[in-house]
N, C-alpha and C positions, 0 to 999 in steps of 0.2 A: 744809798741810792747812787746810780751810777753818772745820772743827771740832776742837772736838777735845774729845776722847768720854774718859770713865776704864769702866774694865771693873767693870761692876756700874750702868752708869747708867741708870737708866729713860729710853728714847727715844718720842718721838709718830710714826708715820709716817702720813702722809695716804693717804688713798683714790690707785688710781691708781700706785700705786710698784708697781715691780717688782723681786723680790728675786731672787736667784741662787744654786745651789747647782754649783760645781765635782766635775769626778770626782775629780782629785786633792787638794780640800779647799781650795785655794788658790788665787785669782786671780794670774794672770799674763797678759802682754799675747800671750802664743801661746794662751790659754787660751781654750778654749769652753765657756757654761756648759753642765751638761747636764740640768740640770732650772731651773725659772723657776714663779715663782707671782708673779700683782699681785694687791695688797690692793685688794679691794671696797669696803671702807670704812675710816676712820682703826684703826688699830689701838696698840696699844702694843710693847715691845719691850723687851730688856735688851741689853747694848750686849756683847759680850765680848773685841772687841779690834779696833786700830786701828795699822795699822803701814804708816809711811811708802812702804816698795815695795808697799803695796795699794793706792795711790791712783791713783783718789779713794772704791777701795771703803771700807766698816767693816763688819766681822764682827758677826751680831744673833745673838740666839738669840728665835725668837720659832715659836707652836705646838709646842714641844718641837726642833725642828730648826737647825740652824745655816745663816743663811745671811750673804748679800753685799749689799750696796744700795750707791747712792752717799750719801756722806758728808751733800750735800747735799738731799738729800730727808729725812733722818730731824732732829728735833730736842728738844736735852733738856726733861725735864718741871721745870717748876719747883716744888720743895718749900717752894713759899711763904717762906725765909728769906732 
């Protein structure tokens, strides 16, 4: 993994990304997604899980819904410490 995300992270994703929603809730590589939205503008996001046979997706929860992005398009916010 090229991140690596803990569940509860606040994530940045930029304008332009396209996130993923599965019917059976899970990526897999016979998987088609069946709903898709791209963010219009940067938006935020909380991370809620990241697991090695989803790569290179990570699980977001972001407008109340759970979705899928790649790994590398979202990135952590930094809490300034």
């Amino acid at each position: 993994m090229a991140n690596s995300f803990k569940k509860g992270d606040l994530v940045f994703i930029p304008s332009n990304v396209t996130l993923l929603q599965f019917e059976h809730a899970l990526p897999s590589s016979h998987a088609a997604p069946n709903k898709w939205l791209k963010t219009k503008k940067p938006v935020h996001a909380v991370t809620v899980e990241q697991e090695k046979a989803w790569a290179p997706y990570c699980k977001i929860l972001y407008g109340g819904q759970y979705w899928f992005t790649n790994e590398e398009n979202i990135f952590e916010v930094n809490n300034g410490s």
